[in-house]
mmCIF file as gemmi writes it, N, C-alpha and C atoms, coordinates in Angstrom:
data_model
loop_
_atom_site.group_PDB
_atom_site.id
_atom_site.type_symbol
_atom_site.label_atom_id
_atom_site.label_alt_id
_atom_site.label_comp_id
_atom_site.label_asym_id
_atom_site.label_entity_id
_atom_site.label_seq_id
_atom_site.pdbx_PDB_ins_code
_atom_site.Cartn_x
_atom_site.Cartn_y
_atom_site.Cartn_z
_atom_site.occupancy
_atom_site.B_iso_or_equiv
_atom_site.pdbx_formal_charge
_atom_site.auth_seq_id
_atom_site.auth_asym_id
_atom_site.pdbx_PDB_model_num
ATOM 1 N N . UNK Axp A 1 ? 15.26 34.719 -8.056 1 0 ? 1 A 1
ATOM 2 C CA . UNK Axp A 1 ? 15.517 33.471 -8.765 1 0 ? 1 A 1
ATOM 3 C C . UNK Axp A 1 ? 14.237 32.647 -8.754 1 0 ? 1 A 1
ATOM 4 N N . UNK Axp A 2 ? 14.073 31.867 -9.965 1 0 ? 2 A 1
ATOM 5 C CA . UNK Axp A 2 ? 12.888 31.047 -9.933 1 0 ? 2 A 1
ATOM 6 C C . UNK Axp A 2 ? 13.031 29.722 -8.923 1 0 ? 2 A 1
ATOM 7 N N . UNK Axp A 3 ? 11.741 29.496 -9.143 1 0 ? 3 A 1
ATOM 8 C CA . UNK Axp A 3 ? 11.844 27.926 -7.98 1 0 ? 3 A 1
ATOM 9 C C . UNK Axp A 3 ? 12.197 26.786 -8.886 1 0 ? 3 A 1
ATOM 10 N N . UNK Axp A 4 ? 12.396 27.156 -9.993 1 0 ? 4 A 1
ATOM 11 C CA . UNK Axp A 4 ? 13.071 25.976 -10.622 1 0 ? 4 A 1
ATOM 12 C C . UNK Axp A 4 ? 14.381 25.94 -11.376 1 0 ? 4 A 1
ATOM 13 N N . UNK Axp A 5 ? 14.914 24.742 -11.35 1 0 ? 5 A 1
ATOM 14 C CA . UNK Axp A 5 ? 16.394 24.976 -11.788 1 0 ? 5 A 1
ATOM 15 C C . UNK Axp A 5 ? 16.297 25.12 -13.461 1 0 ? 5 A 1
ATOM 16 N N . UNK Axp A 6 ? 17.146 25.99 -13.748 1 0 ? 6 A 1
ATOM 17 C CA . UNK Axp A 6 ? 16.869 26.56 -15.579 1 0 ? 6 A 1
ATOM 18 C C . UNK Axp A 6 ? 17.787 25.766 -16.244 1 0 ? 6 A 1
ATOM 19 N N . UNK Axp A 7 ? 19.068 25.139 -15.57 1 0 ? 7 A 1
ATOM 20 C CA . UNK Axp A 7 ? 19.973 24.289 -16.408 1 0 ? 7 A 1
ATOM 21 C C . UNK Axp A 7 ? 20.254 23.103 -15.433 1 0 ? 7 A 1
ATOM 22 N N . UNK Axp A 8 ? 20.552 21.789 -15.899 1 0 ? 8 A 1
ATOM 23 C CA . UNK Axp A 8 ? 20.959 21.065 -14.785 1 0 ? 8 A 1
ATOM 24 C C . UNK Axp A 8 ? 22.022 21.485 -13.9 1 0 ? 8 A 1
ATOM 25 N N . UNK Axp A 9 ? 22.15 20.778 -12.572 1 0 ? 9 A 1
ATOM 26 C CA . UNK Axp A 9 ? 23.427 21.041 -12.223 1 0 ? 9 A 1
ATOM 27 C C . UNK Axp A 9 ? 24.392 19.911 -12.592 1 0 ? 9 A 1
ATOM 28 N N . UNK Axp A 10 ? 25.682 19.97 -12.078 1 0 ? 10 A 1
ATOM 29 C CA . UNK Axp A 10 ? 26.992 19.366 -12.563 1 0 ? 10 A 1
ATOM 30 C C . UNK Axp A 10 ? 28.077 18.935 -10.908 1 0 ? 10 A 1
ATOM 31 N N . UNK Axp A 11 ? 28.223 18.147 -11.06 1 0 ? 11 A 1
ATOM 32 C CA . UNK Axp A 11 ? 29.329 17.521 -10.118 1 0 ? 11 A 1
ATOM 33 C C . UNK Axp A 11 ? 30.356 18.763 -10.354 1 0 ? 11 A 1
ATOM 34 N N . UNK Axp A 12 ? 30.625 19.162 -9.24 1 0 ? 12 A 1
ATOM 35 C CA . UNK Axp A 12 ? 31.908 20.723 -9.195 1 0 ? 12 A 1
ATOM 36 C C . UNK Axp A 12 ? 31.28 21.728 -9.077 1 0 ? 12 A 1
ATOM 37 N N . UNK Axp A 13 ? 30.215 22.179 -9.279 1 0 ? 13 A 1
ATOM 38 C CA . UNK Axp A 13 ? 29.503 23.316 -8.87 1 0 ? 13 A 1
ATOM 39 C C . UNK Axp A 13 ? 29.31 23.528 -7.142 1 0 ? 13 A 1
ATOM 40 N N . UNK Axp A 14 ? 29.43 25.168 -6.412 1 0 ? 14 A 1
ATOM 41 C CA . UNK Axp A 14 ? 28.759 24.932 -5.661 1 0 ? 14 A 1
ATOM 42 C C . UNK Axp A 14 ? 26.891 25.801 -5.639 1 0 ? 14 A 1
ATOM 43 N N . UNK Axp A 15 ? 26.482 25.345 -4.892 1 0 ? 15 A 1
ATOM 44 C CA . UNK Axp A 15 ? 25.102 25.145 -4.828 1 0 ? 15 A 1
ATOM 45 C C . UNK Axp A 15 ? 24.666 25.449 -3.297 1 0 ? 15 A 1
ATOM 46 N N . UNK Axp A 16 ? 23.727 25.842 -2.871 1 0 ? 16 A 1
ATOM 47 C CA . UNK Axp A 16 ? 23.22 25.911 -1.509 1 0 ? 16 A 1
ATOM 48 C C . UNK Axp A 16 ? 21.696 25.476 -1.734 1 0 ? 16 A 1
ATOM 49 N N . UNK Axp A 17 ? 20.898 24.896 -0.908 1 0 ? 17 A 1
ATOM 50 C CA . UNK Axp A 17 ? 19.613 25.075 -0.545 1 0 ? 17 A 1
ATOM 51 C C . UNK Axp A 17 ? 18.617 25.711 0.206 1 0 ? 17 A 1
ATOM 52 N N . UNK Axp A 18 ? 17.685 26.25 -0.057 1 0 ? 18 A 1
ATOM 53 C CA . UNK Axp A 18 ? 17.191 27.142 0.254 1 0 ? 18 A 1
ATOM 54 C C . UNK Axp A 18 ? 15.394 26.337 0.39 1 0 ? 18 A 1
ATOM 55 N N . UNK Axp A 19 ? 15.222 26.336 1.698 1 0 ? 19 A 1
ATOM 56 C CA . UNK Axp A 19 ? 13.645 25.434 2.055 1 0 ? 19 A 1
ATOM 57 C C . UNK Axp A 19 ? 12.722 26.402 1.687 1 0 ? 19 A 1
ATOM 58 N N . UNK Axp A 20 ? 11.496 25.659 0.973 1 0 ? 20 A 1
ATOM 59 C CA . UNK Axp A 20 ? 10.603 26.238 -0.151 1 0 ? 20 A 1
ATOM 60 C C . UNK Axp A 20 ? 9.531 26.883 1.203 1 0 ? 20 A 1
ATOM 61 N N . UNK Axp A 21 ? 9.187 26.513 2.131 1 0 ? 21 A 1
ATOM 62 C CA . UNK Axp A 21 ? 8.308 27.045 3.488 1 0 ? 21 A 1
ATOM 63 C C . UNK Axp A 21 ? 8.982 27.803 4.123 1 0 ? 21 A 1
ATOM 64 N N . UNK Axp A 22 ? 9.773 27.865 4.324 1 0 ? 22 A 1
ATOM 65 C CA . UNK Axp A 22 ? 10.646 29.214 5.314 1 0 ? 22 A 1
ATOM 66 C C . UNK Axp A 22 ? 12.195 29.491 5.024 1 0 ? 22 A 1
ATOM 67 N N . UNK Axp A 23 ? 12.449 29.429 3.805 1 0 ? 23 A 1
ATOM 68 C CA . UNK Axp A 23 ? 13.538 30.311 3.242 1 0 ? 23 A 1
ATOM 69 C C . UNK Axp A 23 ? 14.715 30.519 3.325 1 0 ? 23 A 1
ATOM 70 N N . UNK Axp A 24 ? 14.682 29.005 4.999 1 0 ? 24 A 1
ATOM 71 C CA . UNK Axp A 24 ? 15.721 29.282 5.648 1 0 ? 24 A 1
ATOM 72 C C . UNK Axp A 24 ? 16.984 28.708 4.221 1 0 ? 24 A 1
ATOM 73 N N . UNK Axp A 25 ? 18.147 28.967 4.295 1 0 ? 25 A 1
ATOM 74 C CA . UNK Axp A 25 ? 19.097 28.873 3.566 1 0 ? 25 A 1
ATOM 75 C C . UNK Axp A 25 ? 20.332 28.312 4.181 1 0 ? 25 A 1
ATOM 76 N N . UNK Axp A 26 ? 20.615 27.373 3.544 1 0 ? 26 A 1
ATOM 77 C CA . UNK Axp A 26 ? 22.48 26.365 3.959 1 0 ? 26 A 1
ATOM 78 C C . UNK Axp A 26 ? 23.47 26.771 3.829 1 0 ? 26 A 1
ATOM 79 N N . UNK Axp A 27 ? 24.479 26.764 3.999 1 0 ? 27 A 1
ATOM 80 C CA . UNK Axp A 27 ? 26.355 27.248 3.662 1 0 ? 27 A 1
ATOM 81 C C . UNK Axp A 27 ? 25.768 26.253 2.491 1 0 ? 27 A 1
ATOM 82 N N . UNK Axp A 28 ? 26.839 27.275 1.406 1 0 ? 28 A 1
ATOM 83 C CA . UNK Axp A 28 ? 27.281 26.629 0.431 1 0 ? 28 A 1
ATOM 84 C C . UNK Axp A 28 ? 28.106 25.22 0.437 1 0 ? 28 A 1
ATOM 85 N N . UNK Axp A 29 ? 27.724 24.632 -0.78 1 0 ? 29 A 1
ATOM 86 C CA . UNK Axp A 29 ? 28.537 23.063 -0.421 1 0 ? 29 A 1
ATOM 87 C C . UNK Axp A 29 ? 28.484 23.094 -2.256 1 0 ? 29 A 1
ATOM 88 N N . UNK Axp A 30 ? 29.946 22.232 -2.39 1 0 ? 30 A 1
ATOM 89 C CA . UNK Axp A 30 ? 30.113 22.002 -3.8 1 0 ? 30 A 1
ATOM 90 C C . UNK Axp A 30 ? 29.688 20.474 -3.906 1 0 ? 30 A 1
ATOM 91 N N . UNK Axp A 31 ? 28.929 20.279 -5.232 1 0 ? 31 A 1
ATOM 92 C CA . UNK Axp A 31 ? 28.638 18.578 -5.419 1 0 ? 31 A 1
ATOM 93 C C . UNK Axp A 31 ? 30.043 18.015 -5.798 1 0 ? 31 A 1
ATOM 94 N N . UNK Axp A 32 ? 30.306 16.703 -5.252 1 0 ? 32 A 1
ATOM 95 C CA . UNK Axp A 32 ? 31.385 16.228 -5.224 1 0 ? 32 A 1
ATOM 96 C C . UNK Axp A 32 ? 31.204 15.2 -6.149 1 0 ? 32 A 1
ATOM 97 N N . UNK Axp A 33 ? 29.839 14.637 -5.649 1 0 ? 33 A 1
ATOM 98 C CA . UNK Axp A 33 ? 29.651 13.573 -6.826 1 0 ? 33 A 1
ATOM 99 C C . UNK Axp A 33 ? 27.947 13.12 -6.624 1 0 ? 33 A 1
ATOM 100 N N . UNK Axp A 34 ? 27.607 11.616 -7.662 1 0 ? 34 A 1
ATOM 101 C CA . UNK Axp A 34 ? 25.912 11.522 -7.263 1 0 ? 34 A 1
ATOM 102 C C . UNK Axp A 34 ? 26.642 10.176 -6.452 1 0 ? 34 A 1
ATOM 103 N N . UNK Axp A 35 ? 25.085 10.076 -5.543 1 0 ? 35 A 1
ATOM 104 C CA . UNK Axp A 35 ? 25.292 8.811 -4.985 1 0 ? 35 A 1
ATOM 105 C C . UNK Axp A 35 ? 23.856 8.35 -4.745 1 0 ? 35 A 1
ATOM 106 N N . UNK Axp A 36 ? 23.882 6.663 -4.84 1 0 ? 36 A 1
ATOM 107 C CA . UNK Axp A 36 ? 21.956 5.485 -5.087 1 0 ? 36 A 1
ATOM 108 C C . UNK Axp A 36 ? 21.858 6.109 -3.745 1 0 ? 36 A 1
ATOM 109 N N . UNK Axp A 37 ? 20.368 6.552 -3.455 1 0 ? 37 A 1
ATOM 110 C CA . UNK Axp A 37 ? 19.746 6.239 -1.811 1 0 ? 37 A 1
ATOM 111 C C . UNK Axp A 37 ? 18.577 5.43 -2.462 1 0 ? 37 A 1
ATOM 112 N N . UNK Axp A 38 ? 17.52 4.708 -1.028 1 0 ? 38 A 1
ATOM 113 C CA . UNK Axp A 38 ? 16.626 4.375 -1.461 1 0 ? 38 A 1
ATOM 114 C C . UNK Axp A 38 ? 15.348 5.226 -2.021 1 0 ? 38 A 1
ATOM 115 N N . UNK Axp A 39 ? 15.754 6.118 -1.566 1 0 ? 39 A 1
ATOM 116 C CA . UNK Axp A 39 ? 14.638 7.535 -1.635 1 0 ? 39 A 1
ATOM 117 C C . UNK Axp A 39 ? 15.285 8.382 -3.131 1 0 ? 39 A 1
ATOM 118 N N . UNK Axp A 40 ? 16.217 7.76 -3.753 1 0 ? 40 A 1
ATOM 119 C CA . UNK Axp A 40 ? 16.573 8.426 -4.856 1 0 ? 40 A 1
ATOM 120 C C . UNK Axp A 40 ? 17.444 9.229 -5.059 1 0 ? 40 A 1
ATOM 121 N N . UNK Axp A 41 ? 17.833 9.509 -6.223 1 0 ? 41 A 1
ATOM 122 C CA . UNK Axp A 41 ? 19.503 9.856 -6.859 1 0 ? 41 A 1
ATOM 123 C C . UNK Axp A 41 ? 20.002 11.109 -5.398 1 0 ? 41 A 1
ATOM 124 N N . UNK Axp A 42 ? 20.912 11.088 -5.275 1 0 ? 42 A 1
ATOM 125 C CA . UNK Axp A 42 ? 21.304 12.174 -4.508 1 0 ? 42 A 1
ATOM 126 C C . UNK Axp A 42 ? 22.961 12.704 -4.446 1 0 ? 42 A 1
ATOM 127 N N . UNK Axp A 43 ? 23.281 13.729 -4.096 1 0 ? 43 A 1
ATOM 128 C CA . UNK Axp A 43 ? 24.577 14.547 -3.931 1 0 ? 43 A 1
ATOM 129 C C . UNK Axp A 43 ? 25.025 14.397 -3.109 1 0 ? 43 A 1
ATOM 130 N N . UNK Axp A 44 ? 26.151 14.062 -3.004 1 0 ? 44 A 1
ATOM 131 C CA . UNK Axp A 44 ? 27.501 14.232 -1.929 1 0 ? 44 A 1
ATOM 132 C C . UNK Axp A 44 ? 28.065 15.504 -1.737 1 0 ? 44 A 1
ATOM 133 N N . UNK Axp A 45 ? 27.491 16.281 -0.97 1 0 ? 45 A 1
ATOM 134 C CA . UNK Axp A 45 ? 27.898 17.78 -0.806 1 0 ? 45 A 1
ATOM 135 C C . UNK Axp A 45 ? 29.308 18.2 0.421 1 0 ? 45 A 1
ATOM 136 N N . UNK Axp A 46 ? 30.436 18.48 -0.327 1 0 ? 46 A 1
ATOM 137 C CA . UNK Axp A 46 ? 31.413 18.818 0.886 1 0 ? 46 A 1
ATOM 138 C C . UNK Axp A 46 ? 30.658 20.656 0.852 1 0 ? 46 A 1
ATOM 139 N N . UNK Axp A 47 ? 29.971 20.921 2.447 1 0 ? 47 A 1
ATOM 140 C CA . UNK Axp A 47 ? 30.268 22.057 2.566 1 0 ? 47 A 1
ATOM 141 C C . UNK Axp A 47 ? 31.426 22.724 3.015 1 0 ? 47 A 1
ATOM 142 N N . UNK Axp A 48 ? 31.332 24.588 2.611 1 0 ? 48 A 1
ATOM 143 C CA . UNK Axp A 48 ? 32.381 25.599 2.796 1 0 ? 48 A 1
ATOM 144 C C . UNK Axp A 48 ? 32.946 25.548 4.267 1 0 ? 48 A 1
ATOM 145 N N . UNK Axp A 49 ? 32.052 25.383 5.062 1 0 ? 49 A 1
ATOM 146 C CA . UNK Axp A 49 ? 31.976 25.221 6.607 1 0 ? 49 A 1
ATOM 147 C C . UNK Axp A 49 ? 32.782 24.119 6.839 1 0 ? 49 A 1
ATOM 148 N N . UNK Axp A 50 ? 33.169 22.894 5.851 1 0 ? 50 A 1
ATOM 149 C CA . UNK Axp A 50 ? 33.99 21.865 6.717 1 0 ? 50 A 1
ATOM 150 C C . UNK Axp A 50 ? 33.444 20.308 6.62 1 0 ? 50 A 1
ATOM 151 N N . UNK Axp A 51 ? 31.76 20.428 6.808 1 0 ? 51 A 1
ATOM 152 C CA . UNK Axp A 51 ? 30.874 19.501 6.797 1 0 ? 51 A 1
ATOM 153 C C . UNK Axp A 51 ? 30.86 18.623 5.752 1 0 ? 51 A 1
ATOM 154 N N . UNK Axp A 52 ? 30.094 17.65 5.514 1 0 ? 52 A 1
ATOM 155 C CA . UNK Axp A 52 ? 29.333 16.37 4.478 1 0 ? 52 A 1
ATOM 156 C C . UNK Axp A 52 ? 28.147 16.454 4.665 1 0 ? 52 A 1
ATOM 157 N N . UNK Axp A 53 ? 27.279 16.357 3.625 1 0 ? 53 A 1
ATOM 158 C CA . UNK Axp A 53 ? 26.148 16.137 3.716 1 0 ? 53 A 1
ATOM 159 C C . UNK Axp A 53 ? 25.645 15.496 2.14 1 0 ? 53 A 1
ATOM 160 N N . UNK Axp A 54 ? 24.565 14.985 2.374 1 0 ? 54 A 1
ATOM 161 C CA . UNK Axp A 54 ? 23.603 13.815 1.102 1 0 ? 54 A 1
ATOM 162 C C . UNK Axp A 54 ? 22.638 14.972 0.864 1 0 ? 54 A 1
ATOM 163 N N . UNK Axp A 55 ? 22.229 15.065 0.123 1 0 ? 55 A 1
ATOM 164 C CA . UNK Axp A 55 ? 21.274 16.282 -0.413 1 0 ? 55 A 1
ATOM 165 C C . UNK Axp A 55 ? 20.336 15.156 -1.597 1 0 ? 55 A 1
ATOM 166 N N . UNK Axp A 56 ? 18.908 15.239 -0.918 1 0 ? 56 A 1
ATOM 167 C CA . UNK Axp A 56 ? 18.186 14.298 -2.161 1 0 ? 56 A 1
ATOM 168 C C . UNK Axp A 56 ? 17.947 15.643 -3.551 1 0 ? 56 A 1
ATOM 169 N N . UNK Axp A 57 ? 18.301 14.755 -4.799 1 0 ? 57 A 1
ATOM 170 C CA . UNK Axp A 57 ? 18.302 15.783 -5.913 1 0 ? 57 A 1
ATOM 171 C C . UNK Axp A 57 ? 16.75 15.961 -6.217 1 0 ? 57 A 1
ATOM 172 N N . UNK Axp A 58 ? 16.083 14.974 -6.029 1 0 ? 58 A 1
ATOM 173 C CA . UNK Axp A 58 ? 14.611 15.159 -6.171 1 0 ? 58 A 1
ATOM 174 C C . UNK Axp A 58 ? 13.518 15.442 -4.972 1 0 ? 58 A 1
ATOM 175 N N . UNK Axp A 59 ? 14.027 16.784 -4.576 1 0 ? 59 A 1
ATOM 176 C CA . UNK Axp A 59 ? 13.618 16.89 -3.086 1 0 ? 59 A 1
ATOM 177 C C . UNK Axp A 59 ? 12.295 18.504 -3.141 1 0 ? 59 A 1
ATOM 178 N N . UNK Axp A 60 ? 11.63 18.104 -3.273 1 0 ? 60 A 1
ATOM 179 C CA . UNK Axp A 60 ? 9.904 19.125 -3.458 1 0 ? 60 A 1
ATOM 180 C C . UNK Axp A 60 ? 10.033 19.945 -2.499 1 0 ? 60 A 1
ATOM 181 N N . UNK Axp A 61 ? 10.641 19.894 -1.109 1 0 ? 61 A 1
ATOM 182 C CA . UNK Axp A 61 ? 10.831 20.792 -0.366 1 0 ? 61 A 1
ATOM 183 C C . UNK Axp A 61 ? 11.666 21.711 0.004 1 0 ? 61 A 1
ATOM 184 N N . UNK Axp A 62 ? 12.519 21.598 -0.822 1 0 ? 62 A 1
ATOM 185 C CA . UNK Axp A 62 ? 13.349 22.886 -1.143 1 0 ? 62 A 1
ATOM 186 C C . UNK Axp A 62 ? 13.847 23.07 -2.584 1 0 ? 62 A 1
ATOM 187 N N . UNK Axp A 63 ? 14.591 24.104 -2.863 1 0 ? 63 A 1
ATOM 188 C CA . UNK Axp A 63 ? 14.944 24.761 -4.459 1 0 ? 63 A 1
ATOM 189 C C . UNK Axp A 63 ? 16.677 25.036 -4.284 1 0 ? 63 A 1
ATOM 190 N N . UNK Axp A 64 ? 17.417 24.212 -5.197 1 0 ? 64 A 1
ATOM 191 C CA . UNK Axp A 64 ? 19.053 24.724 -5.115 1 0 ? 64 A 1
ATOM 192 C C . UNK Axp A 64 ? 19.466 25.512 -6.004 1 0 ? 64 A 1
ATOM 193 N N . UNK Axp A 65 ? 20.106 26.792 -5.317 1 0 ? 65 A 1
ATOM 194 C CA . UNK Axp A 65 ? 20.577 27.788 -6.18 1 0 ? 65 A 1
ATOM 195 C C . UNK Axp A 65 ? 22.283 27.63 -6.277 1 0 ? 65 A 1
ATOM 196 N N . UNK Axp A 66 ? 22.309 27.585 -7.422 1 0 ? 66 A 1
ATOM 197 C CA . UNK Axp A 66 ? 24.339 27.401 -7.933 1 0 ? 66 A 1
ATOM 198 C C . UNK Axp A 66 ? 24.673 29.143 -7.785 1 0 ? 66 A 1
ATOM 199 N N . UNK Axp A 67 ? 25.926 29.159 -7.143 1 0 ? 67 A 1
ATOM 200 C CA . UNK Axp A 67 ? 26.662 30.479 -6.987 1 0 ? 67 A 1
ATOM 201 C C . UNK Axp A 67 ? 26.793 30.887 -8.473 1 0 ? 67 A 1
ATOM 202 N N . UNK Axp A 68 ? 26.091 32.355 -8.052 1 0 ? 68 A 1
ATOM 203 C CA . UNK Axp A 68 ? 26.744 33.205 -9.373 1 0 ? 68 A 1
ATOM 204 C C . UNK Axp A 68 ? 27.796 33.556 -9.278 1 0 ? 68 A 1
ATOM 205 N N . UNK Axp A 69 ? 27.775 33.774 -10.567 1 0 ? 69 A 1
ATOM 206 C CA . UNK Axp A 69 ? 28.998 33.568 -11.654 1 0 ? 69 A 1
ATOM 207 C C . UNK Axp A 69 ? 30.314 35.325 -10.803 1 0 ? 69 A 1
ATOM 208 N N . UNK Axp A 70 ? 29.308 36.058 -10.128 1 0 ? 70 A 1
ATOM 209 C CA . UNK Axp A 70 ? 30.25 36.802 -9.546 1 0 ? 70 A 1
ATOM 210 C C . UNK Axp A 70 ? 30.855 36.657 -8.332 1 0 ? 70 A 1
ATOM 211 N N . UNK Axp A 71 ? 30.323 35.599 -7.501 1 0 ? 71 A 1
ATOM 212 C CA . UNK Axp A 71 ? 30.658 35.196 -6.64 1 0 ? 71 A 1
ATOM 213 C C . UNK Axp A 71 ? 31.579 34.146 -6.649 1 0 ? 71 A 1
ATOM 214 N N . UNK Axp A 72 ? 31.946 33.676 -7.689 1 0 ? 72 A 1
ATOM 215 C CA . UNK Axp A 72 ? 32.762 32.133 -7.71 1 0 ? 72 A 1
ATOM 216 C C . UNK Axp A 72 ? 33.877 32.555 -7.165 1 0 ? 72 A 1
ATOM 217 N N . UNK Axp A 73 ? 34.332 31.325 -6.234 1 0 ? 73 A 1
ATOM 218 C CA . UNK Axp A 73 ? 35.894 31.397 -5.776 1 0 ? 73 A 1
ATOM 219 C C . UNK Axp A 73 ? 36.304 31.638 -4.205 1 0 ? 73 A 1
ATOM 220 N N . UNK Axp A 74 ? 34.962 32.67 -3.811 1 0 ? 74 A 1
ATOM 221 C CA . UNK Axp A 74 ? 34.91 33.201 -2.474 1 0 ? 74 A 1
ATOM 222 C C . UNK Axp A 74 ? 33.502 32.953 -1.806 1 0 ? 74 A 1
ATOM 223 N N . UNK Axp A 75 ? 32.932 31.88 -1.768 1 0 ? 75 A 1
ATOM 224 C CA . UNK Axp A 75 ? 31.337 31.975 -1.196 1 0 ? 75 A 1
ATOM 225 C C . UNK Axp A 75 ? 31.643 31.709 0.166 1 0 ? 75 A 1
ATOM 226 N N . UNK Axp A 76 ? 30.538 32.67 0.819 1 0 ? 76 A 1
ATOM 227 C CA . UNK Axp A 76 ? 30.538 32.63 2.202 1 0 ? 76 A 1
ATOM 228 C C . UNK Axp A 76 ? 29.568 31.226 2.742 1 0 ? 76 A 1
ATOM 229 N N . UNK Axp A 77 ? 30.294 30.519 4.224 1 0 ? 77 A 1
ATOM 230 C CA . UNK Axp A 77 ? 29.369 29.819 4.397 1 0 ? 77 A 1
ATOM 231 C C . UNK Axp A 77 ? 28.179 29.737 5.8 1 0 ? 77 A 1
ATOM 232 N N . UNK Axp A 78 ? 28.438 31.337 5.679 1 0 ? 78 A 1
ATOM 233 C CA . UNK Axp A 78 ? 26.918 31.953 6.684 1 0 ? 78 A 1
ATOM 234 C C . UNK Axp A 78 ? 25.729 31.245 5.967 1 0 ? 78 A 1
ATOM 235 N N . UNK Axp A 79 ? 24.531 30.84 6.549 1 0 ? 79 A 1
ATOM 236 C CA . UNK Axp A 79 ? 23.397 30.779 6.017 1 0 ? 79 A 1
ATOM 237 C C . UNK Axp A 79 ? 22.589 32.428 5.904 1 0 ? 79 A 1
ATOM 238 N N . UNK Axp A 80 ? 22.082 32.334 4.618 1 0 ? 80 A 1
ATOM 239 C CA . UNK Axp A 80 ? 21.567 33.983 4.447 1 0 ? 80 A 1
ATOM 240 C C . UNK Axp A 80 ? 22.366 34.501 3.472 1 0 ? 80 A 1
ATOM 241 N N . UNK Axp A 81 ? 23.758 34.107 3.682 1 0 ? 81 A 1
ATOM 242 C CA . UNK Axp A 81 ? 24.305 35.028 2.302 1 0 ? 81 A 1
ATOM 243 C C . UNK Axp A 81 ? 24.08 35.119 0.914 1 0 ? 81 A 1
């Protein structure tokens, strides 16, 4: 996958991040919605795991990949998958 996103994303998708220096990779989390920070627009991510998290959308240090389209329905929320 490229390091850049080819279509926007959408509130209801899920999405994981993946850090642009070491690859490490997140449980999937679906955007729930946007929300103001001072640091700029950002996501309300419920992850698969249970969690919340703010995800800045304009963030240079990592790249978010949306679950393919064969995976929808069942994403694992190991990091790595």
């Amino acid at each position: 996958m490229s390091d850049e996103i080819v279509r926007p994303l959408q509130v209801g998708e899920w999405i994981r991040r993946v850090e642009r220096g070491s690859g490490r990779v997140s449980a999937w989390g679906r955007i729930t919605t946007t929300v103001p920070s001072r640091r700029g627009l950002c996501w309300l991510i419920d992850l698969y795991n249970g969690g919340v998290e703010v995800w800045r959308i304009q963030d240079h240090t990592v790249r978010y990949e949306p679950l393919p389209e064969l995976m929808k329905g069942e994403p694992s929320g190991r990091p790595g998958d």
